[in-house]
C-alpha positions as CSV (number, residue, x, y, z in Angstrom):
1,X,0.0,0.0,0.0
2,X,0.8,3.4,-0.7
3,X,0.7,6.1,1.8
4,X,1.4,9.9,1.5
5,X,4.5,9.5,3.1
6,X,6.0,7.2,1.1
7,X,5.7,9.9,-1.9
8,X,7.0,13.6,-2.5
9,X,4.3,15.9,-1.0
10,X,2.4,18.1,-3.5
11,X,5.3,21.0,-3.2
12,X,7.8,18.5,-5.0
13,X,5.8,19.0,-8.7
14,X,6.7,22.7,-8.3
15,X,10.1,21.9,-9.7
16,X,9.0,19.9,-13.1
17,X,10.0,16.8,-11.7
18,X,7.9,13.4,-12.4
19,X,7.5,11.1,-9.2
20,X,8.0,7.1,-10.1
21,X,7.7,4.2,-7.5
22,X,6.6,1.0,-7.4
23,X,4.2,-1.6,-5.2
24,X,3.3,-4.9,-5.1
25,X,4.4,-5.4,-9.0
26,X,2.6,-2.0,-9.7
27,X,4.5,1.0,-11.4
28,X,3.2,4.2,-11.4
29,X,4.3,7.9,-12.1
30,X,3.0,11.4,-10.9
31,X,3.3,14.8,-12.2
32,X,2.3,18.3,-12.5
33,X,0.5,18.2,-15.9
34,X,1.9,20.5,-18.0
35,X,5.1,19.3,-16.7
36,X,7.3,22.1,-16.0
37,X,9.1,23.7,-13.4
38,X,7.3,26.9,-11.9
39,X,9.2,27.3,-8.5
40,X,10.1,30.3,-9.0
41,X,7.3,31.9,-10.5
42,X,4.1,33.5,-8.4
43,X,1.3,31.7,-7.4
44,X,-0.8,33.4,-10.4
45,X,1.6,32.5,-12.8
46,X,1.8,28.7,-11.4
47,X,-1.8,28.3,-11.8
48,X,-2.4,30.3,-14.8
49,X,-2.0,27.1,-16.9
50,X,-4.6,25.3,-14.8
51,X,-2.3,22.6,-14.0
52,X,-3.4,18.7,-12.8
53,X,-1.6,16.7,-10.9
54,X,-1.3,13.4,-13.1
55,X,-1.3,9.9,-11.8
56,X,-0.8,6.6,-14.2
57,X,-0.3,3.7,-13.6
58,X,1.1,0.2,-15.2
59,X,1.9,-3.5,-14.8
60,X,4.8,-5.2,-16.0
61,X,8.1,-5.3,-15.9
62,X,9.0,-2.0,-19.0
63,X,9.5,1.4,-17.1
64,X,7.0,4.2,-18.5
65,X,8.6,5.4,-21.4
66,X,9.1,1.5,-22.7
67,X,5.3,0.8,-21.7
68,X,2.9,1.2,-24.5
69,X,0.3,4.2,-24.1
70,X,-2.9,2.1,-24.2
71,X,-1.2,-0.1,-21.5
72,X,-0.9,2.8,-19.0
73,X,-4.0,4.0,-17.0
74,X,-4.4,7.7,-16.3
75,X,-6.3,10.0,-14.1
76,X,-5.9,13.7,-13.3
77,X,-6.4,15.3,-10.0
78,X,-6.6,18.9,-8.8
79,X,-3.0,20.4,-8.3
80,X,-3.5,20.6,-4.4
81,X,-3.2,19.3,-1.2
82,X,-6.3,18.0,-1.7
83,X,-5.8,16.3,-5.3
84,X,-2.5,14.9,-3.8
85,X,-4.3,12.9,-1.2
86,X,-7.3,11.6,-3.8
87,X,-4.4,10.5,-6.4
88,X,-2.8,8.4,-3.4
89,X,-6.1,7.2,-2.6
90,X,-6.5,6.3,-6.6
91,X,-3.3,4.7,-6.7
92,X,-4.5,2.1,-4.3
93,X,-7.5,1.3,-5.3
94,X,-6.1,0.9,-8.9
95,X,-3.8,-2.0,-7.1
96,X,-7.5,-3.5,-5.3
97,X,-9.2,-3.5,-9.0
98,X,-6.2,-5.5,-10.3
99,X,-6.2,-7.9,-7.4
């Protein structure tokens, strides 16, 4: 199982910086979606591009770039604290579905 602090917290995706782990033979990858790195800029200007924070996930032994697109399950949460915790929560339950 995945827990919150087993991952970056939501300040991490700041920097443009994917976040890719692994549990119980399930690999999975999250980002700020547009992937970029806004530390520096204001809070306006870090939101202005309505950014999501992305969660995917995969089975097998190929690392994301090597895993084929239609193999790769997606879903896009709100770029928050908030959105953080539901994508951890998603995580998981994507692992339950799978058995």
């Amino acid at each position: 199982m995945i827990t919150e602090k087993d991952l970056y917290g939501i300040k991490h995706y700041i920097y443009g910086e994917a976040y890719y782990g692994s549990d119980r033979g399930k690999r999975f990858r999250l980002a700020r979606e547009p992937l970029k790195e806004v530390v520096y800029c204001s809070e306006e200007e870090r939101m202005a591009d309505n950014p999501k924070l992305r969660a995917e996930v995969w089975f097998g032994k190929l690392g994301y770039e090597k895993t084929p697109e239609e193999e790769i399950r997606s879903r896009d949460f709100e770029f928050s604290e908030d959105g953080y915790k539901e994508a951890v929560a998603w995580l998981n339950e994507v692992q339950e579905e799978e058995g």
